[in-house]
N, C-alpha and C positions, 0 to 999 in steps of 0.2 A: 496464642500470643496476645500480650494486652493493646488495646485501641494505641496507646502513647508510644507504645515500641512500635507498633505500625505504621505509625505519622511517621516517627523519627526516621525509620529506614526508608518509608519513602521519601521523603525529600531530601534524605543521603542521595539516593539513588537519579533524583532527580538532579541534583548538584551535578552529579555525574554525566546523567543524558545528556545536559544540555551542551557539554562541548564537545562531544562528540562532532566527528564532522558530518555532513550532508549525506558523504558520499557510502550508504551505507542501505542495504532493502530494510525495509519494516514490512512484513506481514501479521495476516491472522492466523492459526493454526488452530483448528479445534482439536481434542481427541477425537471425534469421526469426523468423516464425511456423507457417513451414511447412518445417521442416527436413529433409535428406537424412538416413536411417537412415543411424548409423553414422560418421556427420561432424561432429565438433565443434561445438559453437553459442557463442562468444561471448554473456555476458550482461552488460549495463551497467546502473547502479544511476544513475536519478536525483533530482533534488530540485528541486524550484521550482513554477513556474504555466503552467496556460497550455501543459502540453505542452512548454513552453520551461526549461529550466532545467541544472543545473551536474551534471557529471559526480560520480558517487561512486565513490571509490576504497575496493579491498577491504579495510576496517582490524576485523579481526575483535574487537578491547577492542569495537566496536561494533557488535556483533551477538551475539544470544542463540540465532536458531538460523538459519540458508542452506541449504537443502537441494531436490532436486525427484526426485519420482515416477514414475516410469518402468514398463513393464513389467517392470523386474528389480526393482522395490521402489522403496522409498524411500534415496535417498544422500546422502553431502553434495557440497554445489558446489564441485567442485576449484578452487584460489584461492592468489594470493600476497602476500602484505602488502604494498598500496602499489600494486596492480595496476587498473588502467583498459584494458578490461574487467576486469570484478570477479570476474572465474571464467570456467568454463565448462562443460559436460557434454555427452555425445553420447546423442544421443534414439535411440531405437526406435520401431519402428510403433506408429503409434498417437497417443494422448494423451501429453504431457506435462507436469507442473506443476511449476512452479517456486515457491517458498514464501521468503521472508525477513521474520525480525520483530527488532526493534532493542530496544538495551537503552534504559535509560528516560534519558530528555534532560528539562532543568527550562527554565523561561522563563518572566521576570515580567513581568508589566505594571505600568508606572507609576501608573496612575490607574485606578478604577473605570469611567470612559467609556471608553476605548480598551478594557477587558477587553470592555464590553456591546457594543460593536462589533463585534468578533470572535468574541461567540458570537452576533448574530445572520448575520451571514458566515457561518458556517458550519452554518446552522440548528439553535441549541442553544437557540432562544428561551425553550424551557421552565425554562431554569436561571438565567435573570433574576431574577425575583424573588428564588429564597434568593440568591442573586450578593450583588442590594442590602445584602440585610439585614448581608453581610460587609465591606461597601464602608468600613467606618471605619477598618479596618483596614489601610489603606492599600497599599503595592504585592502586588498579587497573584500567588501563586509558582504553578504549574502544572507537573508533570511527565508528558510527554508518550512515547509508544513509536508506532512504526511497522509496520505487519503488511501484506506486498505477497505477492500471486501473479501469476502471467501464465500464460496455456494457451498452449499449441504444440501443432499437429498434425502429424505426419509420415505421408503417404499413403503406404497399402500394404493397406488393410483396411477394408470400411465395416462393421465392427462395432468402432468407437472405444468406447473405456469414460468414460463419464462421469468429469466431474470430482470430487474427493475436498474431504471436510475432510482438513487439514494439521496440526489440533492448534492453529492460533494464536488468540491470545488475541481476537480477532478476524478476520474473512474472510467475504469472499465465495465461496461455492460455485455456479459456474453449474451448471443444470439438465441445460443441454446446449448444444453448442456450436455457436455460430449459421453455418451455409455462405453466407448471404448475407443480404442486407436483409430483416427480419422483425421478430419475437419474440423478447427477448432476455429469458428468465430466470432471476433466483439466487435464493439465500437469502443474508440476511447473518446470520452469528452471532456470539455476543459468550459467551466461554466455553464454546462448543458448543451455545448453546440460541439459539433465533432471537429476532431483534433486533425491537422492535416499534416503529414511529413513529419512524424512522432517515432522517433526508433520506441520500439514494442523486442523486450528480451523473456523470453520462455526456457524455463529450464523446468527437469524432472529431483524429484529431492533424491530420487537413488542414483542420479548421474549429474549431480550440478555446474557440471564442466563442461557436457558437451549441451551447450548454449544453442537454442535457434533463433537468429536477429530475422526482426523485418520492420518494414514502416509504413505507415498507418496512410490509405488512400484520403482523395478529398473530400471522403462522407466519412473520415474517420474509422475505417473501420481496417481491420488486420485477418487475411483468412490463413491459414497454416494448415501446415499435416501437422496431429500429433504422434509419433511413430510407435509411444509405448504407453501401456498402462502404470502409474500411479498417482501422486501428490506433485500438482504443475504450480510453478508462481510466475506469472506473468507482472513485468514490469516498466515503467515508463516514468521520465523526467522530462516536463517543463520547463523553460525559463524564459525570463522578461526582463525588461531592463527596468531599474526604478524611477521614477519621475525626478527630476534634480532636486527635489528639495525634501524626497526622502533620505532620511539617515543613514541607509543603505543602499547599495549600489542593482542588486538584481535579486531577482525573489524566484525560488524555483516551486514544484510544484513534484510530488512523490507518490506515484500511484501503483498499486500494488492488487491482484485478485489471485485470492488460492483454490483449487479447486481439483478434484480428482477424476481423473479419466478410469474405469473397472470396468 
Protein backbone atom coordinates (compact mmCIF):
# COMPACT_ATOMS: atom_id res chain seq x y z
CA UNK A 1 0.00 0.00 0.00
CA UNK A 2 1.47 3.34 -0.86
CA UNK A 3 2.64 6.01 2.12
CA UNK A 4 -0.47 8.54 0.81
CA UNK A 5 -3.14 5.82 0.93
CA UNK A 6 -1.89 5.09 4.34
CA UNK A 7 -1.96 8.69 5.87
CA UNK A 8 -5.31 8.91 4.22
CA UNK A 9 -6.87 5.89 5.88
CA UNK A 10 -5.53 6.81 8.92
CA UNK A 11 -6.90 9.91 9.70
CA UNK A 12 -10.16 8.50 8.07
CA UNK A 13 -9.88 6.18 10.91
CA UNK A 14 -8.96 8.69 13.18
CA UNK A 15 -11.85 10.99 12.21
CA UNK A 16 -13.72 8.17 13.37
CA UNK A 17 -11.93 7.19 16.91
CA UNK A 18 -12.32 10.35 18.02
CA UNK A 19 -16.11 10.24 18.77
CA UNK A 20 -16.30 7.37 19.88
CA UNK A 21 -17.41 7.46 23.41
CA UNK A 22 -15.10 6.91 26.53
CA UNK A 23 -17.05 4.07 27.57
CA UNK A 24 -15.16 1.46 25.72
CA UNK A 25 -11.63 -1.16 26.84
CA UNK A 26 -8.59 -0.49 24.74
CA UNK A 27 -6.09 -3.09 25.06
CA UNK A 28 -2.72 -4.64 23.65
CA UNK A 29 -2.91 -7.91 22.03
CA UNK A 30 0.23 -9.34 20.68
CA UNK A 31 0.10 -12.65 18.54
CA UNK A 32 1.96 -14.50 21.58
CA UNK A 33 2.40 -14.33 24.97
CA UNK A 34 4.90 -16.52 24.95
CA UNK A 35 7.30 -15.47 22.21
CA UNK A 36 10.56 -17.01 20.53
CA UNK A 37 13.81 -14.89 21.57
CA UNK A 38 14.78 -13.04 18.69
CA UNK A 39 11.59 -13.35 16.49
CA UNK A 40 9.48 -10.50 15.74
CA UNK A 41 6.11 -10.26 17.62
CA UNK A 42 3.37 -8.57 15.93
CA UNK A 43 1.26 -6.29 18.24
CA UNK A 44 -2.45 -5.20 17.51
CA UNK A 45 -4.06 -2.34 19.40
CA UNK A 46 -7.67 -2.66 20.14
CA UNK A 47 -10.89 -0.99 21.21
CA UNK A 48 -14.47 -2.02 22.11
CA UNK A 49 -16.12 -4.63 24.80
CA UNK A 50 -16.33 -7.76 25.64
CA UNK A 51 -12.86 -8.72 24.38
CA UNK A 52 -14.63 -8.06 21.02
CA UNK A 53 -13.86 -5.12 19.24
CA UNK A 54 -12.22 -3.04 16.06
CA UNK A 55 -8.76 -3.05 15.17
CA UNK A 56 -6.47 -0.02 15.77
CA UNK A 57 -4.29 1.24 13.40
CA UNK A 58 -0.86 2.86 14.14
CA UNK A 59 -1.72 6.80 13.78
CA UNK A 60 1.02 8.21 16.13
CA UNK A 61 -1.12 12.27 16.08
CA UNK A 62 -2.63 9.63 18.64
CA UNK A 63 -0.41 8.56 20.89
CA UNK A 64 1.71 10.38 23.57
CA UNK A 65 3.99 7.54 24.12
CA UNK A 66 4.41 3.31 22.52
CA UNK A 67 7.19 1.71 23.77
CA UNK A 68 8.17 -1.86 25.62
CA UNK A 69 10.83 -3.05 28.03
CA UNK A 70 13.01 -5.47 27.34
CA UNK A 71 16.25 -6.76 28.63
CA UNK A 72 18.08 -4.17 26.42
CA UNK A 73 15.92 -1.39 28.18
CA UNK A 74 13.28 0.37 27.30
CA UNK A 75 12.60 1.14 23.16
CA UNK A 76 10.06 2.49 21.09
CA UNK A 77 7.64 0.09 19.16
CA UNK A 78 8.79 0.02 15.55
CA UNK A 79 5.60 1.16 13.51
CA UNK A 80 4.24 2.56 10.33
CA UNK A 81 1.41 5.19 9.83
CA UNK A 82 -1.63 3.49 8.84
CA UNK A 83 -0.27 0.06 9.89
CA UNK A 84 -2.53 -3.08 11.36
CA UNK A 85 -0.61 -4.58 13.18
CA UNK A 86 0.36 -1.50 14.92
CA UNK A 87 4.16 -2.21 15.21
CA UNK A 88 6.26 -4.68 16.38
CA UNK A 89 9.42 -5.62 18.55
CA UNK A 90 11.55 -8.71 19.07
CA UNK A 91 11.51 -10.02 22.81
CA UNK A 92 14.42 -11.54 24.60
CA UNK A 93 14.62 -13.90 27.41
CA UNK A 94 12.60 -13.29 29.79
CA UNK A 95 9.92 -10.52 30.68
CA UNK A 96 8.62 -8.23 28.39
CA UNK A 97 6.39 -5.07 28.62
CA UNK A 98 4.70 -3.46 26.31
CA UNK A 99 3.31 0.11 27.44
CA UNK A 100 1.01 2.59 25.28
CA UNK A 101 -0.91 5.67 26.48
CA UNK A 102 -3.11 8.01 24.15
CA UNK A 103 -3.33 11.62 23.77
CA UNK A 104 -6.53 13.09 25.31
CA UNK A 105 -10.02 12.36 23.35
CA UNK A 106 -13.27 14.59 24.64
CA UNK A 107 -16.83 13.05 24.72
CA UNK A 108 -20.11 14.56 25.79
CA UNK A 109 -22.97 13.46 27.19
CA UNK A 110 -26.27 14.83 26.37
CA UNK A 111 -28.09 14.70 29.41
CA UNK A 112 -27.33 14.37 33.19
CA UNK A 113 -28.87 10.69 33.38
CA UNK A 114 -27.04 9.01 30.53
CA UNK A 115 -23.69 10.69 32.22
CA UNK A 116 -24.96 8.95 36.04
CA UNK A 117 -25.36 5.85 34.06
CA UNK A 118 -21.95 5.62 32.91
CA UNK A 119 -20.34 6.32 35.97
CA UNK A 120 -22.09 3.99 37.67
CA UNK A 121 -21.05 1.38 34.66
CA UNK A 122 -18.10 1.99 35.32
CA UNK A 123 -18.03 2.14 39.23
CA UNK A 124 -17.42 5.84 39.71
CA UNK A 125 -20.49 6.03 42.04
CA UNK A 126 -18.69 8.17 44.30
CA UNK A 127 -18.79 11.25 41.77
CA UNK A 128 -22.49 11.22 41.78
CA UNK A 129 -23.32 13.53 43.87
CA UNK A 130 -20.89 16.54 42.95
CA UNK A 131 -22.00 15.14 39.16
CA UNK A 132 -25.68 16.42 40.36
CA UNK A 133 -24.88 19.35 41.62
CA UNK A 134 -23.34 20.31 37.85
CA UNK A 135 -26.23 18.75 36.17
CA UNK A 136 -27.85 22.41 35.13
CA UNK A 137 -25.42 22.81 33.11
CA UNK A 138 -26.35 20.85 30.60
CA UNK A 139 -24.41 18.58 28.12
CA UNK A 140 -21.50 17.18 29.88
CA UNK A 141 -17.86 17.52 28.02
CA UNK A 142 -15.31 14.87 29.58
CA UNK A 143 -11.83 14.35 28.08
CA UNK A 144 -10.62 10.98 28.38
CA UNK A 145 -6.82 9.15 27.69
CA UNK A 146 -5.95 5.64 27.40
CA UNK A 147 -2.91 3.96 29.34
CA UNK A 148 -2.55 -0.08 28.25
CA UNK A 149 0.42 -2.68 29.02
CA UNK A 150 0.42 -6.37 28.15
CA UNK A 151 3.35 -8.92 29.72
CA UNK A 152 4.92 -11.48 27.47
CA UNK A 153 7.25 -14.13 28.58
CA UNK A 154 9.91 -15.69 26.42
CA UNK A 155 11.22 -19.12 28.15
CA UNK A 156 14.83 -19.38 28.47
CA UNK A 157 15.30 -18.53 32.21
CA UNK A 158 13.38 -19.11 35.64
CA UNK A 159 14.79 -16.14 36.97
CA UNK A 160 12.22 -13.54 34.93
CA UNK A 161 12.30 -10.13 36.42
CA UNK A 162 9.30 -8.70 37.54
CA UNK A 163 7.13 -6.50 35.88
CA UNK A 164 8.06 -2.48 35.91
CA UNK A 165 6.19 0.78 36.29
CA UNK A 166 6.34 2.32 32.73
CA UNK A 167 5.84 6.14 33.75
CA UNK A 168 2.14 6.25 32.59
CA UNK A 169 -0.14 8.30 33.86
CA UNK A 170 -1.86 5.48 35.17
CA UNK A 171 -1.11 1.37 35.09
CA UNK A 172 -1.30 -1.64 36.44
CA UNK A 173 2.00 -3.30 37.69
CA UNK A 174 1.57 -7.00 38.40
CA UNK A 175 3.54 -8.33 41.34
CA UNK A 176 4.39 -11.25 39.46
CA UNK A 177 3.43 -13.24 36.71
CA UNK A 178 0.97 -15.81 37.14
CA UNK A 179 2.28 -19.69 35.28
CA UNK A 180 -1.26 -20.87 35.89
CA UNK A 181 -4.55 -20.82 37.82
CA UNK A 182 -3.96 -19.03 41.09
CA UNK A 183 -3.30 -15.61 42.66
CA UNK A 184 -3.08 -12.93 40.51
CA UNK A 185 -1.49 -9.73 42.01
CA UNK A 186 -0.91 -5.86 40.91
CA UNK A 187 -0.92 -2.48 42.02
CA UNK A 188 -2.76 0.12 40.18
CA UNK A 189 -1.23 3.44 40.23
CA UNK A 190 -2.35 6.77 39.26
CA UNK A 191 0.69 9.24 38.76
CA UNK A 192 3.07 6.65 40.43
CA UNK A 193 1.30 6.55 43.76
CA UNK A 194 -1.16 3.65 44.31
CA UNK A 195 -4.75 3.98 43.54
CA UNK A 196 -7.19 3.44 46.54
CA UNK A 197 -11.03 2.30 46.26
CA UNK A 198 -10.46 1.65 42.28
CA UNK A 199 -13.04 -0.93 41.05
CA UNK A 200 -10.33 -3.41 38.99
CA UNK A 201 -12.66 -5.63 36.21
CA UNK A 202 -10.84 -9.02 35.06
CA UNK A 203 -12.17 -11.12 32.59
CA UNK A 204 -10.94 -14.27 30.44
CA UNK A 205 -11.20 -13.78 26.45
CA UNK A 206 -12.73 -17.35 26.12
CA UNK A 207 -15.54 -16.27 28.82
CA UNK A 208 -15.82 -12.35 28.67
CA UNK A 209 -19.04 -12.40 30.53
CA UNK A 210 -18.24 -14.11 33.41
CA UNK A 211 -16.50 -10.74 34.85
CA UNK A 212 -14.61 -10.85 38.32
CA UNK A 213 -15.10 -7.16 40.13
CA UNK A 214 -12.95 -6.01 42.94
CA UNK A 215 -11.29 -2.92 44.33
CA UNK A 216 -8.10 -1.91 44.76
CA UNK A 217 -6.82 -1.57 48.96
CA UNK A 218 -4.94 1.54 50.29
CA UNK A 219 -1.46 0.45 48.88
CA UNK A 220 -3.34 0.16 45.68
CA UNK A 221 -3.01 -2.98 45.12
CA UNK A 222 -5.88 -5.84 44.01
CA UNK A 223 -5.22 -9.85 44.91
CA UNK A 224 -7.69 -12.39 43.20
CA UNK A 225 -7.93 -15.96 42.23
CA UNK A 226 -7.63 -16.53 38.73
CA UNK A 227 -9.77 -19.76 38.24
CA UNK A 228 -8.63 -20.64 34.51
CA UNK A 229 -6.07 -20.62 32.15
CA UNK A 230 -5.85 -18.12 29.21
CA UNK A 231 -5.69 -14.51 27.75
CA UNK A 232 -6.92 -12.13 31.10
CA UNK A 233 -7.50 -8.03 30.56
CA UNK A 234 -7.56 -6.43 33.55
CA UNK A 235 -9.29 -3.14 33.63
CA UNK A 236 -9.69 0.19 35.62
CA UNK A 237 -11.25 3.82 35.29
CA UNK A 238 -10.27 7.09 36.92
CA UNK A 239 -11.98 10.32 37.28
CA UNK A 240 -11.54 13.80 38.41
CA UNK A 241 -13.27 16.76 38.28
CA UNK A 242 -11.83 19.62 36.12
CA UNK A 243 -10.71 22.86 37.66
CA UNK A 244 -13.41 25.60 36.65
CA UNK A 245 -11.70 27.27 34.30
CA UNK A 246 -11.09 24.15 32.16
CA UNK A 247 -13.15 23.78 29.00
CA UNK A 248 -14.21 20.64 30.18
CA UNK A 249 -15.88 19.44 33.10
CA UNK A 250 -14.00 15.88 34.26
CA UNK A 251 -11.09 14.05 32.81
CA UNK A 252 -11.11 10.28 33.25
CA UNK A 253 -8.22 8.10 33.14
CA UNK A 254 -8.29 4.17 31.08
CA UNK A 255 -6.14 1.59 32.16
CA UNK A 256 -5.90 -1.61 30.67
CA UNK A 257 -2.97 -4.90 31.22
CA UNK A 258 -3.24 -8.19 29.06
CA UNK A 259 -1.50 -10.92 29.95
CA UNK A 260 -1.78 -14.71 29.99
CA UNK A 261 -2.30 -17.24 32.82
CA UNK A 262 -0.77 -21.32 31.01
Amino acid sequence: MRQSTRNFLALLWLALFSTQSAAHDFWIEPEHFRPKAGVSVPIRLFVGQDFTGEPVPYIPETIERYMVATARGIEPVQATTGDDPAGSFVPTVGLSVIAYESQEYDVKFDSYDEFERYLKKEGLERHIELAAKHRERGNIKEIYTRHAKALLVTPGTSDIAPDRAMGLAMEFVADAIPYGPGEFSARLLFHGEPLEDSLVILFRKDKPLEKIKVRTDKQGRVVVRLPAKGIWLATSVHMVRAPFYARHDWRSFWASLTFEVY
